[in-house]
C-alpha positions as CSV (number, residue, x, y, z in Angstrom):
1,X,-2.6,-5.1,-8.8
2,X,-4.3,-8.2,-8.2
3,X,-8.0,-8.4,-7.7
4,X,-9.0,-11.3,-5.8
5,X,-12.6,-11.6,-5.2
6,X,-14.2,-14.2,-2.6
7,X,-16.9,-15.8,-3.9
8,X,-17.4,-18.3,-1.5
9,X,-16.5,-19.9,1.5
10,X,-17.4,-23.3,2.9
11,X,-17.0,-25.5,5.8
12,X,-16.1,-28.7,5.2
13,X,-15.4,-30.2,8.6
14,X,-17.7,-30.0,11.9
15,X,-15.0,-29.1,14.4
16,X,-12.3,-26.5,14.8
17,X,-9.5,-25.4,17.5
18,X,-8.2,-22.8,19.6
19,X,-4.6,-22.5,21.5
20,X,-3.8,-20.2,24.0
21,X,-0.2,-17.8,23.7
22,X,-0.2,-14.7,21.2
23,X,-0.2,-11.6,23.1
24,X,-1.0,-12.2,26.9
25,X,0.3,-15.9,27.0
26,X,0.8,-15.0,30.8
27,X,-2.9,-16.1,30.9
28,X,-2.6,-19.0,29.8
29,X,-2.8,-22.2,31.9
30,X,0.2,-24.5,31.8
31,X,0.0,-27.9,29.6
32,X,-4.0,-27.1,29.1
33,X,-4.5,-28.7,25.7
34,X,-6.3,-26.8,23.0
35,X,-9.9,-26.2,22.8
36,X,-11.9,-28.2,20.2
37,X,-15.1,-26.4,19.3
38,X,-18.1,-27.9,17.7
39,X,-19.3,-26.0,14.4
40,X,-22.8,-26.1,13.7
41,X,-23.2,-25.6,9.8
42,X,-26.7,-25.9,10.0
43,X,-27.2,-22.6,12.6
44,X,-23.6,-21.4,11.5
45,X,-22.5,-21.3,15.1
46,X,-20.0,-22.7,18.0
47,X,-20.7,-22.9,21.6
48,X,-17.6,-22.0,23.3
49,X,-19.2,-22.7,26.7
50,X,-22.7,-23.3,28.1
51,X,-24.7,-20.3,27.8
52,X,-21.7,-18.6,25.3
53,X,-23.0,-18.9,21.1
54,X,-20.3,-17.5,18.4
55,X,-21.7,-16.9,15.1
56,X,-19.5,-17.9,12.6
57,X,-17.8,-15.6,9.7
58,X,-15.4,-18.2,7.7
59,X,-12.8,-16.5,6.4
60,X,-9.2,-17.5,5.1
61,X,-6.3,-15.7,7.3
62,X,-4.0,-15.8,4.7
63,X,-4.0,-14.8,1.0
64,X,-1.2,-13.0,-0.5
65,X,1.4,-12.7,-3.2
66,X,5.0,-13.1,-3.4
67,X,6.6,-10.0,-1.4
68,X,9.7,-7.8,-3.0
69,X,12.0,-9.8,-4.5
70,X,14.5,-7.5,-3.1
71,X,13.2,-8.4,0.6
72,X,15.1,-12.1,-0.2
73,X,13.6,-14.9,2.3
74,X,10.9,-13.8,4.3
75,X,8.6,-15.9,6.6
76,X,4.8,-16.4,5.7
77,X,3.8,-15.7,9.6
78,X,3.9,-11.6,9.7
79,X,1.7,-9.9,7.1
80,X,3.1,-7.3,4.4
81,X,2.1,-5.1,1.7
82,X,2.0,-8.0,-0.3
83,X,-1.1,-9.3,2.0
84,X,-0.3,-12.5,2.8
85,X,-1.2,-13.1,7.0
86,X,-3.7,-10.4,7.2
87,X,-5.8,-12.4,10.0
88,X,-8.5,-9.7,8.6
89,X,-12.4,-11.2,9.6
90,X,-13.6,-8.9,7.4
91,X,-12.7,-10.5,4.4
92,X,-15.4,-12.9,4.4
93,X,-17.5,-14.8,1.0
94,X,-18.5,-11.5,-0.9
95,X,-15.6,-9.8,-0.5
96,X,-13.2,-7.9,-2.7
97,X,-9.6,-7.5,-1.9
98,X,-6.8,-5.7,-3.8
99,X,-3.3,-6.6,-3.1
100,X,-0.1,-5.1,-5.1
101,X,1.9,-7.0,-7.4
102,X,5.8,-7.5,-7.2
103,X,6.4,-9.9,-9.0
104,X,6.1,-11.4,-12.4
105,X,3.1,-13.8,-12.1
106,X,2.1,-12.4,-8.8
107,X,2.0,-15.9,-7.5
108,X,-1.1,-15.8,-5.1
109,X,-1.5,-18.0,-2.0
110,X,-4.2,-18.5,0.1
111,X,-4.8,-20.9,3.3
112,X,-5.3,-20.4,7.1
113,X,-8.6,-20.9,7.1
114,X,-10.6,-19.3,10.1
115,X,-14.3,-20.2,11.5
116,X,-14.7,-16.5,13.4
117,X,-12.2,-14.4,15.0
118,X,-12.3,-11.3,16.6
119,X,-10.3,-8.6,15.8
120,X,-6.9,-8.7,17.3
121,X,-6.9,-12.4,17.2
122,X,-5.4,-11.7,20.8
123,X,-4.5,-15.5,21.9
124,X,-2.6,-15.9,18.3
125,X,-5.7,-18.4,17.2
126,X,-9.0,-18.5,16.1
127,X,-11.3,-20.7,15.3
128,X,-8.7,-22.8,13.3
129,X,-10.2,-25.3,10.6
130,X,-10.4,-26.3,7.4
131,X,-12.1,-24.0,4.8
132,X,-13.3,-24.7,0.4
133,X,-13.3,-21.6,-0.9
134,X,-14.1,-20.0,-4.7
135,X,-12.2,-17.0,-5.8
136,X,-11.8,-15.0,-8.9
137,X,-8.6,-13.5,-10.0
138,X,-7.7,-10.8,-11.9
139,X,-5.4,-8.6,-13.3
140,X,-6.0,-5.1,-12.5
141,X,-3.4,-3.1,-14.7
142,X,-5.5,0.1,-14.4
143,X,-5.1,0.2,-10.5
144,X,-1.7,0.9,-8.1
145,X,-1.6,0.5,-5.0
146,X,1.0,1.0,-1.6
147,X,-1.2,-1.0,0.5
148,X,-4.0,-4.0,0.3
149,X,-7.5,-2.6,0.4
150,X,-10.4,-4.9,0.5
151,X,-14.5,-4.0,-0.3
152,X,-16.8,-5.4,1.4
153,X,-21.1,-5.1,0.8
154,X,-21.0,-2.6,3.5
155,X,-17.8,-0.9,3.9
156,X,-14.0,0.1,2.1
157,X,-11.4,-1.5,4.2
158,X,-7.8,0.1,4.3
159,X,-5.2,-1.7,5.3
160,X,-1.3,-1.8,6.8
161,X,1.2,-3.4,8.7
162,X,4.6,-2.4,10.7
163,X,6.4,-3.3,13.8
164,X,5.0,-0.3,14.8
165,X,2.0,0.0,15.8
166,X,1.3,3.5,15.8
167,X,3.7,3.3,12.3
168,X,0.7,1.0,10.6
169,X,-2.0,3.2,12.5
170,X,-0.8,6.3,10.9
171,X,-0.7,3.8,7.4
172,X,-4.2,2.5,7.1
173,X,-5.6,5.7,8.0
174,X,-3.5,7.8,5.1
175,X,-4.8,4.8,3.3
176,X,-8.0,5.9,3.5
177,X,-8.0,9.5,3.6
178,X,-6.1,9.4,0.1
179,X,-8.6,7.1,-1.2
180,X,-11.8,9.2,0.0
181,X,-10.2,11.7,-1.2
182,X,-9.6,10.8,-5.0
183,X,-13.0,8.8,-4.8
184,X,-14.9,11.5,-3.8
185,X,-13.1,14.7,-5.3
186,X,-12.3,16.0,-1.4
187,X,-9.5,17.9,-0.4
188,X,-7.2,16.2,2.2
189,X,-8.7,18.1,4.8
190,X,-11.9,17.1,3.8
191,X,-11.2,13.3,3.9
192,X,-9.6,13.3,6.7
193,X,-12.1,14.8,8.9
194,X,-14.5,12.4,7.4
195,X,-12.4,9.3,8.2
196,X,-12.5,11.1,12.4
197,X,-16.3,11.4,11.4
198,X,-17.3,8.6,10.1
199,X,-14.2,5.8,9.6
200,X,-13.8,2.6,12.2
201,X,-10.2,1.9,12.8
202,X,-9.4,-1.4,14.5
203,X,-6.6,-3.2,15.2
204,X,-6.8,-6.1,12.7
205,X,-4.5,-8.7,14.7
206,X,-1.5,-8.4,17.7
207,X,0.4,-11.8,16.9
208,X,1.7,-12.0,13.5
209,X,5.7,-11.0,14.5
210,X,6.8,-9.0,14.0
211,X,4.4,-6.5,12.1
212,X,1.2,-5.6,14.0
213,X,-1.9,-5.4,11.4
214,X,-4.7,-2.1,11.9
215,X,-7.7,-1.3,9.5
216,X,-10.1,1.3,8.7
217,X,-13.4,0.9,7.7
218,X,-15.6,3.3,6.0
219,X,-18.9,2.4,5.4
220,X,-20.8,3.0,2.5
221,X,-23.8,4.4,3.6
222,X,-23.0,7.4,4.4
223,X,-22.6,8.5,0.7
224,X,-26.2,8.8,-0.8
225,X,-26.5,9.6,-4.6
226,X,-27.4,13.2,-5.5
C-alpha cells in the first residue's frame, strides 16, 4: 500500500474555469463559453456572481497508481481501486490517503488540480486550475487494502467506485464498517449501526465514465479516550 500524505497545496495562478456538460448537460446553454473565475489567494475565495463567495479548498482530482496489470489499457478519466480520478474535495493539504499497490514500483501520478468543488462535481468541472503541491510517499508494507481510504484532521474517509452506483454505495460503506470494526474491536453489527449513527455517505462525483465515485465519512470526534 502506498501512503501518500498531502502536505501542501498551493495556488499558483489567480484565475480558474468551469464548463458546463457532466451529468445534466440538458442545462446547459448552447455555445456559452466557459466561465473564468477570479481566485482571490489573499481571502482564499471566488465570486461566481455578484452577491455569490466560494471559499476555496484546493485539492488535486487525480492521484493514483498504475491499475491491474491484468486490466491491460485503461483510461485515466473513471476512478478505480487504484485511486487515480477520485474528484474527492476532501482530500485537501493535511490529508492522508492510502491507495493499494499493483504493481511493481507503484508508479504514482497526480494532477487535475481543483480550486473547490462540491461533491458530485455535477457539471463534470470544478474550479479547474493549476495547483503546486508537497507530498510524502511511502511504502506501507504493514497495511492491505481493497479500496483507497483517506484521513483527514477530522474524519476517516472510505472510498469506492463502480458503474453501479448502488454497487460502490454498498462498497464504501463495507469499507467502513470493516474498518471501524477492526479499529475499534466492534462486532459487525456494532459497526455497522455506528456507520447509520454516526457516518456521512456522499456521493464523491457523477461524471467520471463510467464508474460513479461515493464516500463515507466518519468523524473522529465521536471516539473520546477512556
Amino acid at each position: 500500500m502506498l501512503e501518500v500524505k498531502i502536505l501542501a497545496i498551493l495556488l499558483p495562478i489567480d484565475y480558474g474555469y468551469n464548463g458546463c456538460k457532466g451529468f445534466l448537460p440538458e442545462n446547459c446553454e448552447p455555445d456559452t463559453p466557459i466561465r473564468i473565475l477570479n481566485l482571490d489567494r489573499s481571502r482564499m475565495t471566488a465570486e461566481f456572481a455578484p452577491g455569490i463567495v466560494l471559499p476555496l479548498h484546493p485539492f488535486f482530482g487525480s492521484m493514483g497508481v498504475a491499475p491491474a496489470p491484468e486490466l491491460g489499457r485503461v483510461s485515466s478519466n473513471p476512478p478505480g481501486r487504484h485511486a487515480g480520478n477520485l474528484d474527492n474535495r476532501e482530500l485537501v493539504a493535511g490529508t492522508t490517503l492510502y491507495i493499494p499497490v499493483f504493481t511493481r514500483g507503484a508508479l504514482f501520478e497526480i494532477g487535475d488540480g481543483h480550486a473547490a468543488q462540491g461533491d458530485g462535481e455535477v457539471d463534470q468541472t470544478a474550479i479547474e486550475t493549476s495547483l503546486r503541491g508537497r507530498l510524502q510517499l511511502t511504502v506501507r508494507k504493514d497495511m492491505k487494502l481493497t479500496w483507497p481510504r483517506a484521513e483527514t484532521a477530522t474524519d476517516y474517509i472510505s472510498m469506492a467506485t463502480d458503474p453501479d452506483l448502488t454497487v460502490a454505495t454498498k462498497a464504501a460503506i463495507q469499507e467502513m464498517i470493516d474498518f471501524v470494526a477492526v479499529q475499534r474491536k466492534l462486532t459487525k453489527h456494532q459497526a455497522y449501526q455506528l456507520v447509520s449513527l454516526a457516518g456521512n455517505v456522499a456521493i464523491t462525483q457523477l461524471v467520471d465514465k463510467p464508474n460513479y465515485g461515493v464516500h463515507v465519512r466518519m468523524p473522529k470526534s465521536i471516539f473520546v479516550a477512556k
